[in-house]
N, C-alpha and C positions, 0 to 999 in steps of 0.2 A: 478600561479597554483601550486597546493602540488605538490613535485618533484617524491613521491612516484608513482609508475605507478600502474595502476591498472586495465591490461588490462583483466584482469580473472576477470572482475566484469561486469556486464552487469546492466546498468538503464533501467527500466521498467516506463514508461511514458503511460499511457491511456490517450485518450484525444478525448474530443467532441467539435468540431464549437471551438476553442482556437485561432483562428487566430488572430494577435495582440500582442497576449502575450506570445507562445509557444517561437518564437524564443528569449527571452527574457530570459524563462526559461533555456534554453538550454546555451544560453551563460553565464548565472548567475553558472550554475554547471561543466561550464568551467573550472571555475574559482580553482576549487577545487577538480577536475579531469579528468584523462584521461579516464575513462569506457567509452564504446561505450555505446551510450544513443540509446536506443529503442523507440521508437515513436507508437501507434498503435493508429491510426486513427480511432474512431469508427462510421461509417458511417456519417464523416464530412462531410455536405453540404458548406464550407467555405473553404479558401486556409490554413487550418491547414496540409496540407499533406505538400503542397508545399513550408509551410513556414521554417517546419521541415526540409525538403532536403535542405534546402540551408541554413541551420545553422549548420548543418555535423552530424543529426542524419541519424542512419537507420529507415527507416518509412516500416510500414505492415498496409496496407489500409483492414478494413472490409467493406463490398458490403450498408450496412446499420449499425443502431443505434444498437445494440445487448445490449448494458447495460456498468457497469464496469468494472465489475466481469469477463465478456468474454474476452473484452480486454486487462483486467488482465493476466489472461491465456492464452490470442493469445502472449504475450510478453513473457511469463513462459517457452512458449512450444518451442519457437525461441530459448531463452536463448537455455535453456535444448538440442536443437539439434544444435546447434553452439556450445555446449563444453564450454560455461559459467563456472568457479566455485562459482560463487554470486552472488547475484543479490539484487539490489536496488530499491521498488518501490517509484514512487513520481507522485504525480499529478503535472499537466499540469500549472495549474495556479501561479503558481509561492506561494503556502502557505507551501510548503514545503524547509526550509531553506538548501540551500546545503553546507553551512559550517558545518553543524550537519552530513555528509553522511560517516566521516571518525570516528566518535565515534559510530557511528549505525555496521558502518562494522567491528571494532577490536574486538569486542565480539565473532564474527560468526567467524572473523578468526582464532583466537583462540584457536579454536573449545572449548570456552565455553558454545555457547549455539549453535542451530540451527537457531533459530530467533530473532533476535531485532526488539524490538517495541519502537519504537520513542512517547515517551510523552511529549504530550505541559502542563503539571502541573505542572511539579519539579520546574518551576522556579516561576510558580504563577502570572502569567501575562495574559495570553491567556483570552479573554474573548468572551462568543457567546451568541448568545440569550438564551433564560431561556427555549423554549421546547427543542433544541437542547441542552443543557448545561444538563437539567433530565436526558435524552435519554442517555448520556454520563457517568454521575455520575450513573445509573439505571444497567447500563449493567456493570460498571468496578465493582459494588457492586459484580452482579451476576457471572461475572467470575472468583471475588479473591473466592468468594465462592466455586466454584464449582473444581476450581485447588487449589486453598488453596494458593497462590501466589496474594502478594498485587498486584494489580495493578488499575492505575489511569485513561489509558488510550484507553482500550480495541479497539477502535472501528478509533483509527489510522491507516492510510493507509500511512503512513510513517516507511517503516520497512526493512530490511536487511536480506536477507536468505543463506542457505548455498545450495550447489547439492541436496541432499538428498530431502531436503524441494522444489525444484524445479522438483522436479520427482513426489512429492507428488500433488504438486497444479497442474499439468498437468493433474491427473488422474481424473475419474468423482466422484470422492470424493469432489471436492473443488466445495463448492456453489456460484455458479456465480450469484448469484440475489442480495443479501448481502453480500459479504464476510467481515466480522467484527469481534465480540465479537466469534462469532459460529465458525470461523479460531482457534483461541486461544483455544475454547474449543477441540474443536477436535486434535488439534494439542496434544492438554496434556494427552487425553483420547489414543492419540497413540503411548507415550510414547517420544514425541520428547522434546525440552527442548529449552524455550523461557523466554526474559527477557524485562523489559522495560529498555530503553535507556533515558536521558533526552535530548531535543532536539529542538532547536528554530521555530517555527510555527508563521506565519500570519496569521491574520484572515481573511478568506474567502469571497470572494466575492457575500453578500449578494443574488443577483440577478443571479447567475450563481450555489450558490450553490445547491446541489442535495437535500441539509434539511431546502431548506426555504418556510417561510407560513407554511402551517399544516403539511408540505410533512413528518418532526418530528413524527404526531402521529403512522401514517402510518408505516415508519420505526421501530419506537418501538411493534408496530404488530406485523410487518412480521418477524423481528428479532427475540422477543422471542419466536415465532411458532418454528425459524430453528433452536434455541437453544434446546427447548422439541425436535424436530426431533433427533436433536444431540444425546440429551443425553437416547433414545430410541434405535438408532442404535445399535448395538453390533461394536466394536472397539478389535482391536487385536495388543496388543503393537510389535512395532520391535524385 
């Protein structure tokens, strides 16, 4: 394990029915630190609560299925009232490398930027199916566009924040249905200051993932509905 401690960082973990592999994840980001790992259970019908407690996360059980996005924010709002200064999110399935969780965090520490965004491109390997892989390439188009900020990887949920950005995604500002590309914009549209990271990624469990079969076209709907929403709001920088 990195000797550096890093108990001012809190991991944010959403997870659905993961049992099998959670505690897996968990001892894989052992390995590379000490944050207390956050666990938010989202209305698992599987022993994913219980498999988390006995791998040494803290677990917050939702009553049911709420989405990612809630989860997300049940983990934010923990962070934010335990006096966090960081926070790490990562999904559950183990596609998010945690040897990449200490180059995601020096940026935000910093205080270069508020966000890092972990991109599985820089290194050109990552490969997904072709509506997901559109969907991907479709929105990093529309968000360098719209921030004026190359980026490759918009719609990662691999990313690193500071306090500030944790006060922010608590509020009902942050869209829990998608939180994606429409994160990034609004983050820019409020003046906050975000960077992509390069950063190791697996690829996803075909049959578990939230973008397989058509579920892609769908996404790319809804997404760019919340992006127009986005950029309709009125936005008041810091």
């Amino acid at each position: 394990m990195n000797t550096e401690s890093d108990k001012d960082v809190a991991i944010i973990i959403p997870a659905y029915n993961e049992a099998g592999r959670i505690a897996s994840t968990i001892a894989n980001i052992r390995k590379f630190t000490d944050a207390d790992i956050i666990v938010v259970s989202d209305g698992s019908t599987d022993a994913t609560a219980s498999e988390a407690r006995k791998a040494g996360a803290i677990v917050k059980e939702l009553p049911f299925n709420l989405g990612y996005g809630v989860a997300l924010q049940t983990g934010f709002k923990y962070a934010l009232k335990k006096g966090y200064k960081f926070a790490v999110q990562m999904d559950a399935d183990g596609q998010h490398d945690p040897s990449s969780i200490r180059a995601l965090l020096e940026p935000v520490r910093n205080g270069e930027v508020d966000v890092a965004v972990g991109s599985r491109f820089y290194g050109g390997n990552y490969k997904a199916p072709f509506l997901r892989r559109f969907g991907m390439v479709f929105f990093a188009f529309i968000t360098s566009a719209i921030t004026r900020k190359k980026t490759t990887d918009s719609t990662s949920g691999f990313q690193a924040l500071n306090r500030k950005i944790l006060e922010y995604y608590s509020s009902d500002s942050y869209p829990v249905d998608y939180p994606d590309a429409d994160v990034l914009i609004m983050l820019h549209r409020k003046g906050f200051k975000f960077k992509e990271v390069p950063v190791i990624m697996h690829e996803a469990d075909s049959k578990k993932s939230m973008h397989r079969g058509f579920k892609p076209l769908f996404y790319i709907f809804k997404m760019t509905l919340s992006i127009f929403v986005t950029l309709l709001r009125k936005e008041e920088h810091l």
